[in-house]
C-alpha positions in Angstrom: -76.0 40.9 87.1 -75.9 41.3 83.3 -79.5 41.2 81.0 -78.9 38.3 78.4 -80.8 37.9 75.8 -82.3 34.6 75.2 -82.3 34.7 72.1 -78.6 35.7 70.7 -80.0 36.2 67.1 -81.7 39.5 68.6 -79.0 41.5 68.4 -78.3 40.5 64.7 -78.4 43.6 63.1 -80.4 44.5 59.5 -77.4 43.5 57.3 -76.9 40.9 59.8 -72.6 41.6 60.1 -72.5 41.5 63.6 -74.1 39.4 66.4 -72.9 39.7 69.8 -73.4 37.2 73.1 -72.9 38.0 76.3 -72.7 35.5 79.2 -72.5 36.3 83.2 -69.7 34.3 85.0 -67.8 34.4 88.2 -67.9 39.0 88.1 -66.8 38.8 84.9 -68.6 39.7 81.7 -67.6 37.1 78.5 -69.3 39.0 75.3 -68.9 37.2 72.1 -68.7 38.8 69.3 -69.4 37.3 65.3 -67.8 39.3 62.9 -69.4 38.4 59.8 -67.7 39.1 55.9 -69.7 38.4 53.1 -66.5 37.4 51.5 -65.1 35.7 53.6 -65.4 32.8 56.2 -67.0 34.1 59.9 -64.7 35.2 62.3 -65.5 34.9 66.1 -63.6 37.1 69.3 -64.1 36.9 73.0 -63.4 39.4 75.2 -63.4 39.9 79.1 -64.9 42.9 80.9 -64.8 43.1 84.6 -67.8 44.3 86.9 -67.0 44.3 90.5 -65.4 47.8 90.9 -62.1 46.4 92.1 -61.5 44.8 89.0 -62.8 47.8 87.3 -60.4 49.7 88.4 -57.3 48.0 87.9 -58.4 47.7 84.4 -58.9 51.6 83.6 -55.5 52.0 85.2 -54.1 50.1 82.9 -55.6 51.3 80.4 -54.4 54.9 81.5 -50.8 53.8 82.3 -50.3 52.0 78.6 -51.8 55.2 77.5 -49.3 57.8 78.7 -47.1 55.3 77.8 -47.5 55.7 74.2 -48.3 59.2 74.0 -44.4 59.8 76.4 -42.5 57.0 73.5 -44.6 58.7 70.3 -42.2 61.2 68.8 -44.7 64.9 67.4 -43.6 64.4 64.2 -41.4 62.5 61.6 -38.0 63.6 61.5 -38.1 64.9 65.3 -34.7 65.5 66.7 -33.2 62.5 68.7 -33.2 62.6 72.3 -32.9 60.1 75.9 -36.2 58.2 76.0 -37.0 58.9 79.3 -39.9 57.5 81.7 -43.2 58.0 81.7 -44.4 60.8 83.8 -41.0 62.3 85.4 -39.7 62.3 81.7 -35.6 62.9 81.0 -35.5 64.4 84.8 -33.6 61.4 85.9 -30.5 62.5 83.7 -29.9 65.6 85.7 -27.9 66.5 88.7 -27.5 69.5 90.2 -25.7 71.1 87.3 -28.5 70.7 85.0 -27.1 72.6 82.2 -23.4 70.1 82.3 -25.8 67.3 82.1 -27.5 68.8 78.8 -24.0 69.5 77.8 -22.9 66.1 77.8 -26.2 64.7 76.1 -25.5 67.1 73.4 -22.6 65.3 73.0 -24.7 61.9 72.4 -27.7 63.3 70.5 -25.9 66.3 68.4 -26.5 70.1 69.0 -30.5 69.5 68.4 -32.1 66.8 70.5 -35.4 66.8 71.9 -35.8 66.2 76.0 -38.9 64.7 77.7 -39.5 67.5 80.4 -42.1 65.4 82.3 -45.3 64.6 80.1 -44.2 67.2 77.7 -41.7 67.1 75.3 -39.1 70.4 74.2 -36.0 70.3 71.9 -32.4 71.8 73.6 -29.7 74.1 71.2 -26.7 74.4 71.5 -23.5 75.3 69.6 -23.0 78.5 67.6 -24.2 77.4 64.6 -27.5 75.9 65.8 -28.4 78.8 67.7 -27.5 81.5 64.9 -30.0 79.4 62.8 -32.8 79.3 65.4 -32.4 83.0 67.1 -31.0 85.2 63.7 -31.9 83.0 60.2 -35.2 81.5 62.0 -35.8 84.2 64.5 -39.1 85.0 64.0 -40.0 81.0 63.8 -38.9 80.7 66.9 -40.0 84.2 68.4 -43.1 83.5 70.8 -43.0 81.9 74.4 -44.5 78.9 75.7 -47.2 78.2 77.9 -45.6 77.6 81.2 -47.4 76.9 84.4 -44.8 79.0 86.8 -45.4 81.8 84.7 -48.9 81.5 84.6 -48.8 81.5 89.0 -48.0 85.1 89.0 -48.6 86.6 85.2 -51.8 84.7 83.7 -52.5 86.8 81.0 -48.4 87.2 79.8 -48.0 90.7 80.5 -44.8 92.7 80.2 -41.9 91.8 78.0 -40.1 88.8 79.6 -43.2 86.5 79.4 -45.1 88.2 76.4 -46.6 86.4 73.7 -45.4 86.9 70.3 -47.6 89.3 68.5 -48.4 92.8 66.9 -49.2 94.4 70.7 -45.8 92.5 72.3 -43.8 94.0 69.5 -44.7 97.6 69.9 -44.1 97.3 73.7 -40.9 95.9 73.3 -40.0 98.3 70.7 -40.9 100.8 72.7 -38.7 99.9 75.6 -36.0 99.0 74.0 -35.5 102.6 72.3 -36.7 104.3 75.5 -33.9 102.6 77.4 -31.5 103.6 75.0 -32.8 106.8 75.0 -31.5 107.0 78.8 -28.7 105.5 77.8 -28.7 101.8 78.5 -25.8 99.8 76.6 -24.3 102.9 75.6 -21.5 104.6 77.2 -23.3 107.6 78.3 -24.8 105.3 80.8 -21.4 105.0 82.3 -21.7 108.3 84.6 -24.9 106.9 86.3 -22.2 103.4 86.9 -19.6 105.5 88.4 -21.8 107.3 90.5 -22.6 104.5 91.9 -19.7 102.8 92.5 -19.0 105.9 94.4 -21.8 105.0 97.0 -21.3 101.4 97.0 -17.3 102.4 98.0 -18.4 105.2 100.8 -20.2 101.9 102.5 -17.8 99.6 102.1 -15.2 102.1 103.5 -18.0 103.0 106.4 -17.9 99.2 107.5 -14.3 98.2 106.8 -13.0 95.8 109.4 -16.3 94.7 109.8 -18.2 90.8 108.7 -20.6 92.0 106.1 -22.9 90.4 103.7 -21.3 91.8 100.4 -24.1 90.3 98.5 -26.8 92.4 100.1 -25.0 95.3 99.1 -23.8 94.6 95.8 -28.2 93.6 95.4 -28.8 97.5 96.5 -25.8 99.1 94.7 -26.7 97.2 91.2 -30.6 97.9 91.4 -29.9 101.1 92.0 -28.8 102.0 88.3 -31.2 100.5 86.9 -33.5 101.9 89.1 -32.0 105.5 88.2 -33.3 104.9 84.7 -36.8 103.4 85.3 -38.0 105.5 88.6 -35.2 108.6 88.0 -33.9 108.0 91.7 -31.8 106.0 93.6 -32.6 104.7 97.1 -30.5 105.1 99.8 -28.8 101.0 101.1 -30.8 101.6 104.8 -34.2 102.6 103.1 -36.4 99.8 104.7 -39.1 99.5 101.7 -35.8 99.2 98.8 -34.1 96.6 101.5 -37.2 94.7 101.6 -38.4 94.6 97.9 -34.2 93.5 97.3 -34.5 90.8 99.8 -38.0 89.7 98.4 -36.5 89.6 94.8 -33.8 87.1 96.0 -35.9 85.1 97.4 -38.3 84.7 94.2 -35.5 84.2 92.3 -34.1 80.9 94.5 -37.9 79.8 94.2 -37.8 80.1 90.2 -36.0 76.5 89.9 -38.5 75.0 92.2 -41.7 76.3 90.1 -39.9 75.4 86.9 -39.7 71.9 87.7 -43.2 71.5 89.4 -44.2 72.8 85.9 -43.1 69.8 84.3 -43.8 67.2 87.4 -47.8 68.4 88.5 -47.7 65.2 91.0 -45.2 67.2 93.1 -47.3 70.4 93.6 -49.5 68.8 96.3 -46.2 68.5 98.5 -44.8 71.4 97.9 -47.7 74.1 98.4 -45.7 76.4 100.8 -43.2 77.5 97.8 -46.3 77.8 95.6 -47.7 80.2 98.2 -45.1 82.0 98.7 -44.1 82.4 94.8 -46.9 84.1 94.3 -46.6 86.1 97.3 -43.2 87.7 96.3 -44.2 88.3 93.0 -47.1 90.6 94.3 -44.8 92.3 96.5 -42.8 93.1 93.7 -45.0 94.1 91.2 -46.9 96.2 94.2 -43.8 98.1 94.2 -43.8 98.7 91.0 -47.5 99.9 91.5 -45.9 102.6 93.7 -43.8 104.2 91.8 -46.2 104.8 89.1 -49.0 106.3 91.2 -46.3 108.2 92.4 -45.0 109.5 88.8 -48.6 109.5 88.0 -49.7 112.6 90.6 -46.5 114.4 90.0 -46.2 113.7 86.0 -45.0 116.9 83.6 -44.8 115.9 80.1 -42.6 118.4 79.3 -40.0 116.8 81.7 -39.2 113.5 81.1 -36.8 112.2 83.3 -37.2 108.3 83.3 -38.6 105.4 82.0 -41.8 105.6 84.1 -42.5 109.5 82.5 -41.6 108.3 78.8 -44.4 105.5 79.4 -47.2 107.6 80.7 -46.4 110.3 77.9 -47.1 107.6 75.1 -49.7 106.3 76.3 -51.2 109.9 75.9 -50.6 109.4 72.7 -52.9 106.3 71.8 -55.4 107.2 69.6 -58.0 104.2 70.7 -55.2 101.2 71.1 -54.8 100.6 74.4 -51.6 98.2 74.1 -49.6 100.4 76.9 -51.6 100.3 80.2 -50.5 100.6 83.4 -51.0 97.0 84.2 -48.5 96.8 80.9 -46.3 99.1 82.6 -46.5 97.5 86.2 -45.4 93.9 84.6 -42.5 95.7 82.4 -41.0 96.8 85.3 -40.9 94.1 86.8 -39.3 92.2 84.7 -36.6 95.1 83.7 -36.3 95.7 87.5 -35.1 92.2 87.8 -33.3 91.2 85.0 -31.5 94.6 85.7 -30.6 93.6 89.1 -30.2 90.1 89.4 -27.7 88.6 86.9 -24.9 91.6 87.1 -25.3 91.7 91.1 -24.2 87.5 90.7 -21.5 87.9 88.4 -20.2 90.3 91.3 -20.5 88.0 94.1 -18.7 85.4 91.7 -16.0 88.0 91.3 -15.4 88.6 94.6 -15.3 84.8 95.7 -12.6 84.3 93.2 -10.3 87.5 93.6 -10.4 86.1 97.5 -9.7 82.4 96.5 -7.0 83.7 94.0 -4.9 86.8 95.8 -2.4 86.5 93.4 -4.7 86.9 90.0 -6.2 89.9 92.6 -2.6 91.5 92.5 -2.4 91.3 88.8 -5.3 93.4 88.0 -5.2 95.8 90.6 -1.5 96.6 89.9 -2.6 97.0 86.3 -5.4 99.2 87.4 -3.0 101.4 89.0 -0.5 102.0 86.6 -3.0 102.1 83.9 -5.8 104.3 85.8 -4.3 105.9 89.0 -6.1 106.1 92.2 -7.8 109.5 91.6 -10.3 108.3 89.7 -12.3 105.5 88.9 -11.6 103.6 85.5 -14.0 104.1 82.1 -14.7 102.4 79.2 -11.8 104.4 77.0 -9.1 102.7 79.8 -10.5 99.2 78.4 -7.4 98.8 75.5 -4.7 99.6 78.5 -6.7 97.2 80.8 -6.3 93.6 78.9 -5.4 91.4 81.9 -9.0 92.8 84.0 -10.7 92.3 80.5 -9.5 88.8 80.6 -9.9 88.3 83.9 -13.9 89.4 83.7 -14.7 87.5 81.2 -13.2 84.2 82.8 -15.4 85.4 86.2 -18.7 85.4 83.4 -17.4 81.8 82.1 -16.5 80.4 85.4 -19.4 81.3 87.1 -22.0 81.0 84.2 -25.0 82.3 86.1 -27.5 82.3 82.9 -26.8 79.0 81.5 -30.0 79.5 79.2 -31.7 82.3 77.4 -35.4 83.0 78.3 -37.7 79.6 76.6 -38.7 80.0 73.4 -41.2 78.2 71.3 -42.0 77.4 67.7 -44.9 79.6 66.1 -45.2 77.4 63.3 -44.3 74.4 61.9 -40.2 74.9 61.5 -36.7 73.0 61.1 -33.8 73.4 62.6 -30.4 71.6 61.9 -32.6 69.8 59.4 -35.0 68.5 62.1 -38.4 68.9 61.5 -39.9 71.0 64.4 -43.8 70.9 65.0 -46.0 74.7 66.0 -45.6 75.1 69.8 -42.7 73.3 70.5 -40.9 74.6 73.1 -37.3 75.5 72.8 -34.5 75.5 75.1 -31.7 77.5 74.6 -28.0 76.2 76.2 -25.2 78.7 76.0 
């Protein structure tokens, strides 16, 4: 039951502009309201307010649903790249099969190499073509330099430690900086780091011969053999195929790596997460394992540790941070999350393209012929080929780099987001947009 006044004139007010009635009827609340304007004639309004909690309800969820309705159809800003509409909630999902980055492909087609895509609730603008991607990643780079706030990431790296996930700032740059000429201090990307490869691929053919005539798992292998050179620059040692703990952290990296996708698109869809706890669980439970690994090794350099012999990545680390004179931007947890993410991207993608390779030289014998008859008359048998073979080895040049386009395993760069109010391609593009990268 609603209070009425008796006396409507009560709630006149002191300039006397607004007088309002209400009136109980049938659960619903009729409250008149007199609009007055001294310069003009009266104007009178009814509304309808609901009280039993039934009608209540519906009421706030309509209310709520024309809401996210506006905020999913109102574009960030003027001049916002053009994209698919979308619907409310599950966003520009509904475009994509299984080959989501064919299906941004052909609405780049539509929309032009900028267009914006409604990832769920939240809205992120897609590149692609040369040209756009020069101008967002070389003439805008530092526009477009920081990461986004991502709800996968934030399952297993809250705080945006390490490299891969690092927020753009003074701190991130330094570490980054720092790794990036350490690495190339051991030689990563240049050719001295050739001799660690062929040492490898020495092992890796010593196993294959061992279980020739056998059914093998070539993927597990080419997982141990690849890791292993990157794991000959970070920890300074390589780990035998059979050792349990490397078998098990290679095996637990896969399987984060399949749950990736998942986690990415409960990101954008929260309503799923309920129904899909398990993968959450165990996300989160690989990406401990690994970066408990990772743990390891460090204690381990840690007791041994000689700064007068550095030997890998690990040593180079712990001798800087002796260095710091009161900024603690390299810590171990720093160090911990850095490996993980070198660890993996150093394993991961180059172990696929592999597996790619090997599916296709079965599927195509006669492509299979071509290059290893080149090899051999180009090479030899006696020894394995190198980098100064590559202008005598066209054909297996060609042929690897159709493997990389055929198989494209990294379809997109790492997401990147807007640090301040930008343009690209002439769109305007609003601070903390995220930006998705198509190659």
């Amino acid at each position: 039951m609603v209070s009425v006044p008796t006396d409507p004139l009560s709630l006149l007010d002191n300039d006397g502009a607004i007088r309002f009635t209400a009136v109980y009827h049938h659960r619903l609340i009729y409250i008149e309201y007199i609009f007055t304007d001294y310069s003009a004639s009266s104007c009178t309004k009814m509304i309808f307010v609901p009280t039993d909690p039934l009608s209540l309800l519906v009421l706030l969820m309509t209310m709520l649903l024309a809401w996210i309705t506006t905020q999913h159809y109102l574009a960030p800003c003027k001049n916002f790249p053009p994209g698919p509409w979308g619907l409310p909630i599950i966003g520009s999902f509904m475009y994509f099969g299984s080959d989501v980055h064919k299906d941004m492909t052909k609405l780049s087609k539509k929309y032009g190499d900028v267009y914006s895509l409604k990832m769920g609730c939240h809205t992120a603008v897609v590149v692609k073509g040369v040209n756009a991607i020069k101008e967002c990643l070389v003439k805008k780079g530092t526009d477009f330099a920081d990461r986004p706030h991502s709800w996968s990431v934030e399952q297993y790296n809250p705080r945006y430690k390490g490299i891969a996930d690092g927020r753009f700032n003074d701190k991130w740059q330094r570490r980054r900086q720092f790794a990036h000429t350490t690495l190339r201090g051991f030689g990563f990307g240049k050719t001295s780091m050739e001799s660690k490869i062929c040492e490898e691929i020495s092992f890796l053919l010593d196993e294959f011969r061992d279980i020739q005539d056998k059914s093998i798992d070539t993927g597990a292998i080419l997982n141990r053999s690849v890791s292993n050179v990157i794991c000959s620059i970070m920890f300074g040692k390589r780990f035998n195929y059979s050792d349990p703990k490397f078998s098990f952290i290679i095996d637990t990296m896969g399987k984060w790596f399949e749950l990736m996708g998942t986690m990415y698109e409960l990101g954008f869809l929260p309503f799923r997460r309920p129904f899909n706890q398990s993968n959450i669980n165990n996300y989160n439970t690989l990406g401990d394992d690994l970066r408990k690994f990772c743990k390891q090794q460090i204690d381990e350099h840690r007791e041994v540790f000689d700064p007068d012999n550095i030997g890998d990545f690990i040593d180079a680390y712990l001798a800087e941070t002796m260095k710091q004179d009161g900024n603690k931007d390299l810590t171990d947890d720093q160090l911990k999350y850095t490996l993980a993410d070198l660890f993996a991207a150093g394993t991961e993608k180059t172990a696929t393209t592999l597996k790619w390779g090997l599916l296709l030289m079965v599927l195509h014998p006669e492509i299979q012929d071509r290059v290893f008859n080149e090899i051999d008359q180009a090479v030899g048998a006696n020894r394995l080929p190198r980098l100064d073979d590559r202008k005598n080895l066209s054909y297996t040049e060609a042929t690897l780099l159709g493997i990389q386009r055929f198989g494209s395993i990294a379809p997109f760069t790492l997401p990147h987001c807007a640090l301040k109010d930008t343009s690209l391609e002439g769109y305007n593009i609003p601070k903390g947009t995220e930006v998705i990268i198509l190659l």
